[in-house]
VEXKOLNU-102209 format. One record per residue (C-alpha): residue number from 0; residue in three letters; x, y negated, z. Coordinates in Angstrom, 3 decimals, m for minus. Example, Ala and Ser with C-alpha at 12.3 -4.5 7.8 and 13.67 -1.06 7.14 Angstrom:
2
[atom 0,'Ala',[12.300,4.500,7.800]],
[atom 1,'Ser',[13.670,1.060,7.140]],
//
This chain:
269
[atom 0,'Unk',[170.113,m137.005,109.253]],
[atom 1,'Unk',[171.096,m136.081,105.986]],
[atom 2,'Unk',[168.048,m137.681,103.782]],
[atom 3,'Unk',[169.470,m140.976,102.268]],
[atom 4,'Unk',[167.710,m144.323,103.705]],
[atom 5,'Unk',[166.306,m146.421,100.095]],
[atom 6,'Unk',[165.421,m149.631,102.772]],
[atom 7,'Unk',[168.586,m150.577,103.742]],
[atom 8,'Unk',[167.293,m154.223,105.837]],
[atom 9,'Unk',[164.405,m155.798,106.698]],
[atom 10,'Unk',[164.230,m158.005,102.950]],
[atom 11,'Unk',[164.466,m154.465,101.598]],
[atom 12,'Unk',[161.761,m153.035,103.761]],
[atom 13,'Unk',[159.623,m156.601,103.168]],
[atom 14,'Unk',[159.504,m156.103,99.482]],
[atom 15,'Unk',[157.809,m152.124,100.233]],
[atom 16,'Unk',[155.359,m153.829,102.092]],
[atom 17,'Unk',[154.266,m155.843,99.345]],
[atom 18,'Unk',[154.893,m153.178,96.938]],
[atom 19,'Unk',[152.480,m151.323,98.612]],
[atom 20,'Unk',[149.964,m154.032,99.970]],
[atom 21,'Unk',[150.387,m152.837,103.643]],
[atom 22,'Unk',[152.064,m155.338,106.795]],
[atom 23,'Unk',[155.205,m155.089,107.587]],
[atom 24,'Unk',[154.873,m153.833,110.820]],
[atom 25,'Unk',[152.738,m151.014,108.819]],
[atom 26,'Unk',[156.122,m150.628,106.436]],
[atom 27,'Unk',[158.061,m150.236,109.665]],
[atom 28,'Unk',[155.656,m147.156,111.129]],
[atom 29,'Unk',[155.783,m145.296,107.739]],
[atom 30,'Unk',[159.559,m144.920,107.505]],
[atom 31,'Unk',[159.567,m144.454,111.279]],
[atom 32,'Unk',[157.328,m141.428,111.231]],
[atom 33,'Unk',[159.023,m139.942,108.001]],
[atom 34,'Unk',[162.405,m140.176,109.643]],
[atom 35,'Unk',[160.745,m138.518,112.848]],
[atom 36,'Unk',[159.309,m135.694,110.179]],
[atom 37,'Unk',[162.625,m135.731,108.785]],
[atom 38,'Unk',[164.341,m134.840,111.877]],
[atom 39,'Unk',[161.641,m132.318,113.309]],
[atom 40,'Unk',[161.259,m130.393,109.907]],
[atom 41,'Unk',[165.435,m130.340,109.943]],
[atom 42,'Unk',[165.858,m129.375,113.653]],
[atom 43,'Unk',[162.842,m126.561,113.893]],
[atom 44,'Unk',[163.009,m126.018,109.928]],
[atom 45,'Unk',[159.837,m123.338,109.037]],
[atom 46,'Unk',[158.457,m123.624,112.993]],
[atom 47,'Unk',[156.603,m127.121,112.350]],
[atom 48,'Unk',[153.832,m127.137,110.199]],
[atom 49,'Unk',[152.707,m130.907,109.607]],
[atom 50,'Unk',[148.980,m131.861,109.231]],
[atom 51,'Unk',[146.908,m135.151,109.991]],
[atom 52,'Unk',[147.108,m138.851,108.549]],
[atom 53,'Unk',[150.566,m138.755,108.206]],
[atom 54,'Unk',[150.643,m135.725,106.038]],
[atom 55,'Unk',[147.673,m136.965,103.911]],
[atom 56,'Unk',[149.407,m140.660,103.631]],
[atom 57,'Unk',[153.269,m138.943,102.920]],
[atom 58,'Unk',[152.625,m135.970,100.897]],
[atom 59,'Unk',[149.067,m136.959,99.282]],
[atom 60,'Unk',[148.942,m141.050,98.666]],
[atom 61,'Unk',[146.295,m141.506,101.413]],
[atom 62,'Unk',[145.848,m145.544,101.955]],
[atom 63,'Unk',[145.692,m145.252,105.699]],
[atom 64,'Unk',[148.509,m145.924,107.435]],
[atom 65,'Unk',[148.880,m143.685,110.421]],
[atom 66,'Unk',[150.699,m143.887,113.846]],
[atom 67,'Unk',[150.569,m139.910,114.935]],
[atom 68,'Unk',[153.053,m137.028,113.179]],
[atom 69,'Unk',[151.046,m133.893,113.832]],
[atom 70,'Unk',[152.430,m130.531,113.606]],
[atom 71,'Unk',[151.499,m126.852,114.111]],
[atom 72,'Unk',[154.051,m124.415,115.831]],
[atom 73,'Unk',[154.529,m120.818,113.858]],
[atom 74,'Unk',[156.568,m118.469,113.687]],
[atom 75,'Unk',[156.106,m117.385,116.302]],
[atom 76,'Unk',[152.804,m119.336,117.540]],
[atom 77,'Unk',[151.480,m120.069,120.732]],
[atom 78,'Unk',[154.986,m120.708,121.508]],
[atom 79,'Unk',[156.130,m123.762,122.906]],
[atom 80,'Unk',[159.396,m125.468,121.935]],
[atom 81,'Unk',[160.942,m126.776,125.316]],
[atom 82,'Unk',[160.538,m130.703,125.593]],
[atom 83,'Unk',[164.177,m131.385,125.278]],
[atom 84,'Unk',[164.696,m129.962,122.357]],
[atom 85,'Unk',[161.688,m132.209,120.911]],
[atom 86,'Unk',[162.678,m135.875,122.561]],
[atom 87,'Unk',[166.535,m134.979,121.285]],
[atom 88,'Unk',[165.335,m134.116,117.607]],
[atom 89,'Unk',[162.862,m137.739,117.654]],
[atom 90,'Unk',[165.922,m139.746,119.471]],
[atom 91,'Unk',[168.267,m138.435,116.434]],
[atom 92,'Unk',[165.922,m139.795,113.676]],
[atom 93,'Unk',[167.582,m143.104,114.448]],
[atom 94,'Unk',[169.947,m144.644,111.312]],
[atom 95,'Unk',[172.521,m146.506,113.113]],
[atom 96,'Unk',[171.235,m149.954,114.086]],
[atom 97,'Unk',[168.481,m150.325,111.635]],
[atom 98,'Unk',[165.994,m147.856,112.904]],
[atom 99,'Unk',[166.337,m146.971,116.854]],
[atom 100,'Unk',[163.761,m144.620,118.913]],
[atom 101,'Unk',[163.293,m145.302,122.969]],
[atom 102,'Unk',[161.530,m141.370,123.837]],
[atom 103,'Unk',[159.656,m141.438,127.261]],
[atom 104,'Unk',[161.241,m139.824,129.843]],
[atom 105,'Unk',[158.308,m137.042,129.916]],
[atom 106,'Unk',[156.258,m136.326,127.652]],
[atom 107,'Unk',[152.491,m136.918,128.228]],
[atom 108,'Unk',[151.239,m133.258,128.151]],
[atom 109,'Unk',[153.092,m130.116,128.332]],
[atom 110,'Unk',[151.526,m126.902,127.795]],
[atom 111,'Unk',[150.452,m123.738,126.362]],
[atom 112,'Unk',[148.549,m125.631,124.596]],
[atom 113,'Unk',[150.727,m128.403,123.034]],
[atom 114,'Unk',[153.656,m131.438,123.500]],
[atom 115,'Unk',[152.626,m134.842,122.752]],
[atom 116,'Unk',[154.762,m137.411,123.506]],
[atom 117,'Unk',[152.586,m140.624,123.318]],
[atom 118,'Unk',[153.886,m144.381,122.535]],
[atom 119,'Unk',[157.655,m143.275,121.123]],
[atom 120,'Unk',[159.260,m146.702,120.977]],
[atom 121,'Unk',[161.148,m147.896,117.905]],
[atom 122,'Unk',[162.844,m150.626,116.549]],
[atom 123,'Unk',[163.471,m151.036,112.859]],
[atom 124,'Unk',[165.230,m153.770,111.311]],
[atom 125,'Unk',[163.382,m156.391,112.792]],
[atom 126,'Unk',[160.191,m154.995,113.721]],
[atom 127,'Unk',[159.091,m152.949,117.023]],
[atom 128,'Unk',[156.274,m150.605,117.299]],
[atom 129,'Unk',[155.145,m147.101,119.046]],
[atom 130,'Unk',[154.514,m143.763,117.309]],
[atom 131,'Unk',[153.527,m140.070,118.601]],
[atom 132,'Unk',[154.185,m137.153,118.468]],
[atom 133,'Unk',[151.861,m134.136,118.719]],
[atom 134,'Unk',[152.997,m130.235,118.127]],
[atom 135,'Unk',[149.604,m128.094,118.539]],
[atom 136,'Unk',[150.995,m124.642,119.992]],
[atom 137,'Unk',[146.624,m123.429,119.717]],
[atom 138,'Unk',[146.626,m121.486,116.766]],
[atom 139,'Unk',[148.526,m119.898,113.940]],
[atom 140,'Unk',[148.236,m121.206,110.369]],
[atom 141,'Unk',[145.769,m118.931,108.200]],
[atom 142,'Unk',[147.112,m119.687,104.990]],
[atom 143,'Unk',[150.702,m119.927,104.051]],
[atom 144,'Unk',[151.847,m123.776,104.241]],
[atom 145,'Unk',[152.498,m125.519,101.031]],
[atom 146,'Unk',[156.150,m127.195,100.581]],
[atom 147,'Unk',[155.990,m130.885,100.435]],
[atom 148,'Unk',[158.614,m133.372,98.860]],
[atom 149,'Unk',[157.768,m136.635,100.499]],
[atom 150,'Unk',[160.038,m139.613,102.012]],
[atom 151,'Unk',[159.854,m142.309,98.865]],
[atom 152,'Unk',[160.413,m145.568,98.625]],
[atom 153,'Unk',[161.677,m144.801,102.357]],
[atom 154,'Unk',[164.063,m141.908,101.833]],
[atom 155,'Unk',[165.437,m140.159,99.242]],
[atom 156,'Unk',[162.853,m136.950,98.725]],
[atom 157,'Unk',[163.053,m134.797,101.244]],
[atom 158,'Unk',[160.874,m131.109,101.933]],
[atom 159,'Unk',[158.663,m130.442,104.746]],
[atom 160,'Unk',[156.094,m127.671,105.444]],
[atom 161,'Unk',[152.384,m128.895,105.182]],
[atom 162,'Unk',[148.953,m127.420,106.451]],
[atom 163,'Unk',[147.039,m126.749,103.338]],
[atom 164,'Unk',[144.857,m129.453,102.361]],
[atom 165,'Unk',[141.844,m126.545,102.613]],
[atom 166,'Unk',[142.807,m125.708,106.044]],
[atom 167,'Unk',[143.211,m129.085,107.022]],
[atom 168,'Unk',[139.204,m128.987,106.139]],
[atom 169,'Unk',[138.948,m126.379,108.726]],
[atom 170,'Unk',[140.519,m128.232,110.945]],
[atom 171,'Unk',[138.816,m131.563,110.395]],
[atom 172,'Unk',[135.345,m130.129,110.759]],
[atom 173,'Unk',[136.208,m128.689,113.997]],
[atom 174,'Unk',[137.755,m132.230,114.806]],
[atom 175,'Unk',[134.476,m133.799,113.607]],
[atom 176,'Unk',[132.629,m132.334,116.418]],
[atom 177,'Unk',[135.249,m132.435,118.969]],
[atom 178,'Unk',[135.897,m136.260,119.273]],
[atom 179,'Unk',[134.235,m139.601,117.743]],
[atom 180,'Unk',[136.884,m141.340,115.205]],
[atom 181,'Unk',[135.185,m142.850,112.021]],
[atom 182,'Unk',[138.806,m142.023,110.422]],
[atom 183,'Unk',[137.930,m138.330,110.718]],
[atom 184,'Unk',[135.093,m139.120,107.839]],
[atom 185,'Unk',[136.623,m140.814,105.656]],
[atom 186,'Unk',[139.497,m138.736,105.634]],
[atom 187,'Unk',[136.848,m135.990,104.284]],
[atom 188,'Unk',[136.879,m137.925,100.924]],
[atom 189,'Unk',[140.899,m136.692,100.051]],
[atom 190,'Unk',[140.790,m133.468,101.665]],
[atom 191,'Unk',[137.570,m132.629,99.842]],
[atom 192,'Unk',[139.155,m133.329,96.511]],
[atom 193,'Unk',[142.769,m131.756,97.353]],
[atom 194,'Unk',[140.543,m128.237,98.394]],
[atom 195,'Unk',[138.672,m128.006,95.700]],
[atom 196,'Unk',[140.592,m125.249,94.056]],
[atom 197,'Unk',[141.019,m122.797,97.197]],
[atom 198,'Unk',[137.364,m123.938,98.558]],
[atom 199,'Unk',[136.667,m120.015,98.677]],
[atom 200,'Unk',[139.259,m120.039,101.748]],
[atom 201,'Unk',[137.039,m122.266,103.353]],
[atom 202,'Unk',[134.819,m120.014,105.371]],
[atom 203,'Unk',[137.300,m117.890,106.403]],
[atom 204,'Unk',[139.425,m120.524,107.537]],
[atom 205,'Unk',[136.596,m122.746,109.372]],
[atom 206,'Unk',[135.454,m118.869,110.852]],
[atom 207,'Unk',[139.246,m119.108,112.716]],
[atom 208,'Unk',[139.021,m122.767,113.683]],
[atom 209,'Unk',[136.195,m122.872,115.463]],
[atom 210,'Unk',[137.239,m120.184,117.770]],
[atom 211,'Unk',[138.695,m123.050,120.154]],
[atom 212,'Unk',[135.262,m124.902,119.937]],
[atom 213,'Unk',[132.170,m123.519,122.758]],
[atom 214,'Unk',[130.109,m121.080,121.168]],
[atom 215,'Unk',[126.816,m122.236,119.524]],
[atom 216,'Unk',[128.743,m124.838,117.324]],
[atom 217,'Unk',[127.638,m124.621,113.921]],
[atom 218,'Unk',[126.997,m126.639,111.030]],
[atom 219,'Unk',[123.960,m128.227,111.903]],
[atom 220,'Unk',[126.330,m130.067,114.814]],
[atom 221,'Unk',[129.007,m130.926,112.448]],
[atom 222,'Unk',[125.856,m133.084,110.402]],
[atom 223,'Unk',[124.409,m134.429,113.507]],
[atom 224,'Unk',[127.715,m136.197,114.002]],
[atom 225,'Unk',[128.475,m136.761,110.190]],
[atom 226,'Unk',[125.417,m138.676,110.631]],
[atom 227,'Unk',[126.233,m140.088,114.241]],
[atom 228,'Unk',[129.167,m142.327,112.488]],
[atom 229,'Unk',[126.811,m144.326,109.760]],
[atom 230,'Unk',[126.189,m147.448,112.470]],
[atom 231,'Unk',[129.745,m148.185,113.415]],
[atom 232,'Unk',[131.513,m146.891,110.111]],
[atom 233,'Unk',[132.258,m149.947,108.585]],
[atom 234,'Unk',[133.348,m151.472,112.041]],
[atom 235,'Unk',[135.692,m148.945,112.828]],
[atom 236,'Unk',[137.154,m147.746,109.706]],
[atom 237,'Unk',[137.861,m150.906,107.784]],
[atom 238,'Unk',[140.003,m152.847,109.910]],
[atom 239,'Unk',[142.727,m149.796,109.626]],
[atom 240,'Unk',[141.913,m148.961,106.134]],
[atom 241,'Unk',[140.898,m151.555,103.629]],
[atom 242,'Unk',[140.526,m149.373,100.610]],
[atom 243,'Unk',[138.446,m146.714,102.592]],
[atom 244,'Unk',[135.974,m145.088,101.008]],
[atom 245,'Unk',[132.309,m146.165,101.902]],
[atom 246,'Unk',[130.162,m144.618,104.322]],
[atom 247,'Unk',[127.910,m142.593,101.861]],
[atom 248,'Unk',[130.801,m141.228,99.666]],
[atom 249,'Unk',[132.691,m140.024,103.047]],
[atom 250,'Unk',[129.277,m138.300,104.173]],
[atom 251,'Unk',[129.148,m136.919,100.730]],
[atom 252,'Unk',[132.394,m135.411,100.831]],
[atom 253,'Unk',[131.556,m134.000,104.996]],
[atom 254,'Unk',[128.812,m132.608,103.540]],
[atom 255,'Unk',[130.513,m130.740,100.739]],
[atom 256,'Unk',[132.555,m129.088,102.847]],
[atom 257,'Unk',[130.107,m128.354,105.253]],
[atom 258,'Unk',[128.289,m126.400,102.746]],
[atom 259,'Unk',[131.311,m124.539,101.581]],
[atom 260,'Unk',[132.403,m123.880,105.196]],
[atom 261,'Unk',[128.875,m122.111,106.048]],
[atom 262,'Unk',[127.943,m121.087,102.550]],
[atom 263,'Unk',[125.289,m118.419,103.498]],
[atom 264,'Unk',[122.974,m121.388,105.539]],
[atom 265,'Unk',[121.176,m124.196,104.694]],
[atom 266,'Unk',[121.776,m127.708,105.751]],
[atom 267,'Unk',[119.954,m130.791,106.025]],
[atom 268,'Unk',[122.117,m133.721,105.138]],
//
């Protein structure tokens, strides 16, 4: 790759860790999945469109660490990009001996609809771990993506195409309803903030999105589940993110964009 690696051993990496108050095998992920970004953004260059935890934690400061490097496929979309090519750009994110990837053979799903390859072994400096990959082939982006520098204390800067922190809304509404993962709320407390200038997008953006959800989904759902997550909040959120935000200020922040998503109906929070 042609970003310059800033840890050069594990004492190096050691002293990010504690820079940063995260584990070291935490330390090890996040330069992991940057060089992965790295190599992806370098190999399919304006094609991958990165979104999720990672994003938020790389481009945006987000506290939670994250194990997943999401991505939507344009230009076009709803095209895949053949396996191969995928597992050869992750496999090249390697720096000599210090950080090494093991790709699966195959990848866990293949289709129209997307590529994940799940539990991506690496190896760096003296740490092992797994990481995945997941390129979403659903959808096109609505909004023009938003050039990123990310990769410190890692990497030397590098740029990378992200989804728009008000599309990511979109998205996150949708993903609200879709599947049960306390992170998905708190995450609302960032993305909230970072869409608060473009919040006018929002409807037209969360309009698109929840094409791919059954028909009938509407805001009142998106509540029902905002509310769904008070019990086991504190359970499942703060064992992966100390510094999360609390239960009521990540409903607060679910809500807020609920509102702005459906702007011309009323909600009960």
């Amino acid at each position: 790759m042609k970003i310059a690696l800033l840890v050069p051993d594990a004492w190096a990496l050691q002293e990010v860790a504690d820079d940063q108050g995260i584990a070291l095998d935490d330390a090890a992920r996040d330069l992991a999945l940057l060089a992965v970004m790295a190599s992806l953004a370098e190999s399919f260059e304006q094609r991958i469109i990165f979104k999720g935890g990672a994003m938020l934690r790389f481009g945006y400061g987000a506290s939670r660490t994250s194990r997943d490097a999401d991505a939507t496929v344009v230009k076009p979309a709803r095209s895949p990009i053949p396996a191969d090519e995928v597992a050869n750009a992750i496999a090249a994110a390697g720096v000599s001996q210090f950080l090494r990837f093991q790709v699966p053979k195959a990848p866990k799903t293949d289709n129209r609809h997307s590529l994940d390859f799940d539990r991506i072994g690496f190896r760096c400096a003296d740490m092992s771990g797994v990481l995945d990959v997941e390129l979403s082939y659903r959808e096109d982006a609505v909004l023009p993506p938003k050039p990123l520098a990310v990769g410190p204390p890692y990497f030397s800067p590098f740029e990378v195409l992200a989804l728009r922190p008000v599309e990511m809304a979109g998205e996150k509404l949708r993903t609200l309803v879709q599947r049960e993962r306390a992170t998905d709320l708190s995450d609302c407390v960032l993305i909230e903030a970072l869409s608060r200038d473009e919040m006018t997008e929002l409807p037209a953006i969360r309009e698109q999105k929840f094409k791919l959800v059954r028909n009938g989904v509407g805001p009142a759902d998106v509540i029902r589940r905002i509310n769904q997550f008070e019990k086991g909040y504190e359970r499942d959120v703060r064992p992966v993110d100390p510094a999360a935000p609390s239960y009521l200020e990540a409903k607060a922040a679910a809500v807020t964009l609920v509102r702005n998503a459906w702007p011309k109906i009323g909600h009960a929070s």
